[in-house]
N, C-alpha and C positions, 0 to 999 in steps of 0.2 A: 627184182634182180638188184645186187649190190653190186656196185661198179669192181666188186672182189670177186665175187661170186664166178665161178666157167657157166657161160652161155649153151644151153641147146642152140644145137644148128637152127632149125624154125621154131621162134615162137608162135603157141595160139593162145587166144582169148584165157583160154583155159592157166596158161603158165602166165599173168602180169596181174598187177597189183594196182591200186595208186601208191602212190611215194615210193612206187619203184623205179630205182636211178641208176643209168648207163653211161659209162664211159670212155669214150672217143682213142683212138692213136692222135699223135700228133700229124699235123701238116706246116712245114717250115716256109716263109712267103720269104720271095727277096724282092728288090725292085723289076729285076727281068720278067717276075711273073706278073707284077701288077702293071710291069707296059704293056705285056702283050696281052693281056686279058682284054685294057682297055682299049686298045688299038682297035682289038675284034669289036667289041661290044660296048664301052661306053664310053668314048674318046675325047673325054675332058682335060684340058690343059692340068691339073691339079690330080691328073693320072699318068699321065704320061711326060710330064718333063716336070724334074727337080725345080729347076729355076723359076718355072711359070707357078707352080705347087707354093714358093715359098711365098707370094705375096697374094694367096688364097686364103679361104673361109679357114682350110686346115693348114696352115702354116707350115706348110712339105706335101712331098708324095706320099696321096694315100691311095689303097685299094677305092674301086668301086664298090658301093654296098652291096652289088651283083656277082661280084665278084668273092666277097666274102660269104655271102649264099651260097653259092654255090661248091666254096671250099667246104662248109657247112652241111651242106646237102651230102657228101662224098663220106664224110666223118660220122652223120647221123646215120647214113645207109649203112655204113661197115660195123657200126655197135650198135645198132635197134634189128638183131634179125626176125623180122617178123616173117613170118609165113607167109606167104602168097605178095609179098614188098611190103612197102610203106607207102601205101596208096590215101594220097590227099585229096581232102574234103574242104581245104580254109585255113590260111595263113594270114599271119598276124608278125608284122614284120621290124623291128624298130634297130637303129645303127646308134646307141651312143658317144661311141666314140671310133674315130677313125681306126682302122686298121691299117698299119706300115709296114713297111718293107723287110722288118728285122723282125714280125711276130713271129713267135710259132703257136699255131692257134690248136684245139682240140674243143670238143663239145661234152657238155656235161646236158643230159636229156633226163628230166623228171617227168613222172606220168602224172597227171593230176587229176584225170577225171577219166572213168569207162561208164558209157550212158550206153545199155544194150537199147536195140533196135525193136519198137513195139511191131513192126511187121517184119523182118525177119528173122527169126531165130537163128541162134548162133553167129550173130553180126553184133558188131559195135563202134558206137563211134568212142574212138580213144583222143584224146586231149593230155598232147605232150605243151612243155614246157622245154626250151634247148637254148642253153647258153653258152655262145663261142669266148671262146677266153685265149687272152694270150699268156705266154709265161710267167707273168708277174699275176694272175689271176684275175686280169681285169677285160670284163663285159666288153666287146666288141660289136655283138649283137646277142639280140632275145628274137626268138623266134616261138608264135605259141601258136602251134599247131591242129589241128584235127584230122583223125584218119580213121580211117574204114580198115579192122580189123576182125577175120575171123576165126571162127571155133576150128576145133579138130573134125576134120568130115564134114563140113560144109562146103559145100559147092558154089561157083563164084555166082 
């Protein structure tokens, strides 16, 4: 698939390539989201307050890396429609550089490898490549994925 290309509703095994590449809607972050993300879930001073953020590792308020996962996971669900989800086998997860409160981030998802399953037919594992970017086109996170993806007519 070419991030130009119209999507079938489900893809199977059958419709993906390697070096076939999808791409994401945007998701706009502001500081409200990144307080309360980490209020919830990862309540570090350099999340949650400007002032404490500013004499941090990241010199301001940044998201949590869970927090951009997760914007990430929402972006890669809505442009990878695979058939039957995107059912993970193994991630591989790295945060270059912070992500702030003025990104607006999308994902760009390359397939890089389809290894069919020696015991069950019409299975495979697929190996994405998914890089969150913000509007200046810069890496936020790399995510490199594995998933359980299957054929047309195969039963789970």
């Amino acid at each position: 698939m070419t991030d130009t290309a119209p999507l079938p509703r489900d893809l199977y095994l059958e419709d993906i390539a390697v070096g076939d590449r999808f791409v994401s809607g945007t998701h706009a972050l502001d500081a409200a989201q990144i307080k309360a993300f980490a209020a919830d879930y990862d309540p570090q001073p350099f999340h949650l307050d400007e002032e404490a953020a500013k004499d941090s590792l990241f010199e301001g308020l940044a998201a949590s890396g869970w927090h951009t996962a997760a914007i990430t996971m929402k972006l890669f669900v809505s442009s990878m429609p695979f058939a039957k989800g995107l059912i993970g086998a193994g991630v591989e997860v790295t945060w270059p550089k912070p992500t702030r409160a003025d990104d607006v981030l999308h994902v760009e998802s390359t397939i890089t490898e389809i290894k069919p399953s020696r015991s069950r037919p019409g299975r495979a594992m697929v190996s994405v490549e998914t890089l969150t970017l913000n509007q200046h086109g810069e890496t936020r996170q790399r995510l490199l994925s594995r998933m359980v993806m299957f054929g047309r007519g195969v039963q789970d």
